[in-house]
C-alpha positions as CSV (number, residue, x, y, z in Angstrom):
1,X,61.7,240.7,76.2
2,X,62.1,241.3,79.9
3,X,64.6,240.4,82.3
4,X,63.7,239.9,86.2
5,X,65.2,241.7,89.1
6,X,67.6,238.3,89.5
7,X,68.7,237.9,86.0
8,X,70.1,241.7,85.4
9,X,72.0,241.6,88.9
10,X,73.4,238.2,87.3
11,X,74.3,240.1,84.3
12,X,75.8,243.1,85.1
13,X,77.8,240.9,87.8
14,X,78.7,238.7,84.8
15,X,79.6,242.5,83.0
16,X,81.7,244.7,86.0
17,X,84.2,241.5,87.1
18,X,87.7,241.9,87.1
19,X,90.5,240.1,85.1
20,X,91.8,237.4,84.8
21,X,88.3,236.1,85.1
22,X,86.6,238.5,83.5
23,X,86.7,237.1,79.8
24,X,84.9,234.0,80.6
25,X,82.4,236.0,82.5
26,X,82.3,238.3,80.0
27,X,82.1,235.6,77.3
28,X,78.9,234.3,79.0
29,X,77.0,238.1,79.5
30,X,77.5,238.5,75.5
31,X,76.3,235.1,74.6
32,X,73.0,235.8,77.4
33,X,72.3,238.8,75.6
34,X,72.9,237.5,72.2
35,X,70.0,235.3,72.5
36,X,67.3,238.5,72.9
37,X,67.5,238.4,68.6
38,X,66.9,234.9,68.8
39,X,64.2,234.5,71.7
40,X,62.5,237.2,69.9
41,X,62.3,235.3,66.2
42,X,61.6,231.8,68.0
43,X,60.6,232.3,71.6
44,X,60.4,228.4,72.3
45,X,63.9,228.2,70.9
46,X,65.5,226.7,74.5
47,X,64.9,223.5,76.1
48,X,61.7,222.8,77.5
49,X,61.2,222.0,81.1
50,X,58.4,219.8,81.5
51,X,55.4,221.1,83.6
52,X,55.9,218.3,86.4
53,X,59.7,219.4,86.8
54,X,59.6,223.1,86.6
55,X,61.2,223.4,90.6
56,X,58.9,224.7,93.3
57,X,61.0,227.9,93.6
58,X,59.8,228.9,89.9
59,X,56.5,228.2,90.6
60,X,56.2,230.0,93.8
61,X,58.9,233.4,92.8
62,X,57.7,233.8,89.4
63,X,54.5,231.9,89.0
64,X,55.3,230.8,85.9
65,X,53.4,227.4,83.9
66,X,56.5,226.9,81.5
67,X,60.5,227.0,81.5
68,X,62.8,227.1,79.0
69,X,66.5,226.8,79.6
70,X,69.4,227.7,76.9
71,X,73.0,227.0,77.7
72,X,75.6,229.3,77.6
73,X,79.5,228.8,77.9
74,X,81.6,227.0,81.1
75,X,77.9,225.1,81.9
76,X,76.1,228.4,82.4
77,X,72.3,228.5,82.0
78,X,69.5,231.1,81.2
79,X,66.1,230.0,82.1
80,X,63.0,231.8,80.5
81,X,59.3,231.6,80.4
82,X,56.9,232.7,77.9
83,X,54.2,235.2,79.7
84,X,51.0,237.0,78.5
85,X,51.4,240.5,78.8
86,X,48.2,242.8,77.3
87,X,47.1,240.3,75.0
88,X,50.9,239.5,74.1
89,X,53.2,236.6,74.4
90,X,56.6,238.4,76.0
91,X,59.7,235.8,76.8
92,X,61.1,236.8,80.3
93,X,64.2,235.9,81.2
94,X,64.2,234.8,85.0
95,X,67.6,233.7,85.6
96,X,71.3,233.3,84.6
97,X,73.2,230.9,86.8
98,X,76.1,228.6,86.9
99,X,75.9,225.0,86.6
100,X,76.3,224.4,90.5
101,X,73.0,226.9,91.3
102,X,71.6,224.6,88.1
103,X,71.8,221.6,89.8
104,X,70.6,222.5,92.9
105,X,67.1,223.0,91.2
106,X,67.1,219.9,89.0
107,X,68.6,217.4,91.2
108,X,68.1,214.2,90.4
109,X,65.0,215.4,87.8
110,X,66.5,215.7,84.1
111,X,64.8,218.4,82.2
């Protein structure tokens, strides 16, 4: 599993915040990483995106052809794609974002 550039700064700002928010933030950088055991038994565990709605941004910053997204707590969402690698299918995890960032991409398309 691999995390891009964009989804570790999201984590370890998720990890170094200071109280009184930092339980809920904290509370949503445990449940991202708890998913690694779980992405790696069942990497098409998350919601899929279909191909016509994975947002231009996706397309162009990661070049991706699939999306998954998984929710994590207070509307939080990690969005991953499954990419070759060697021969090998590797789950990348591309971002971690609230729900406002969220809806920015997938305005008025659903998932």
């Amino acid at each position: 599993m691999l995390l891009s550039d964009n989804a570790q700064a999201s984590l370890n700002s998720l990890e170094s915040t200071e109280p009184p928010e930092s339980s809920e933030r904290a509370a949503i950088a445990r449940r991202a990483r708890s998913y690694r055991a779980i992405l790696l038994a069942d990497c098409q565990h998350g919601e899929v995106v279909r191909k016509s709605r994975i947002p231009r941004y996706f397309r162009e910053t990661y070049e991706i052809e699939n999306l998954y997204v998984e929710d994590l707590p207070k509307f939080w969402r990690m969005l991953y794609a499954i990419v070759k690698s060697g021969g090998k299918r590797i789950v990348m995890i591309l971002e971690i974002v609230d729900h406002e960032t969220y809806d920015r991409w997938f305005r008025f398309r659903g998932r």
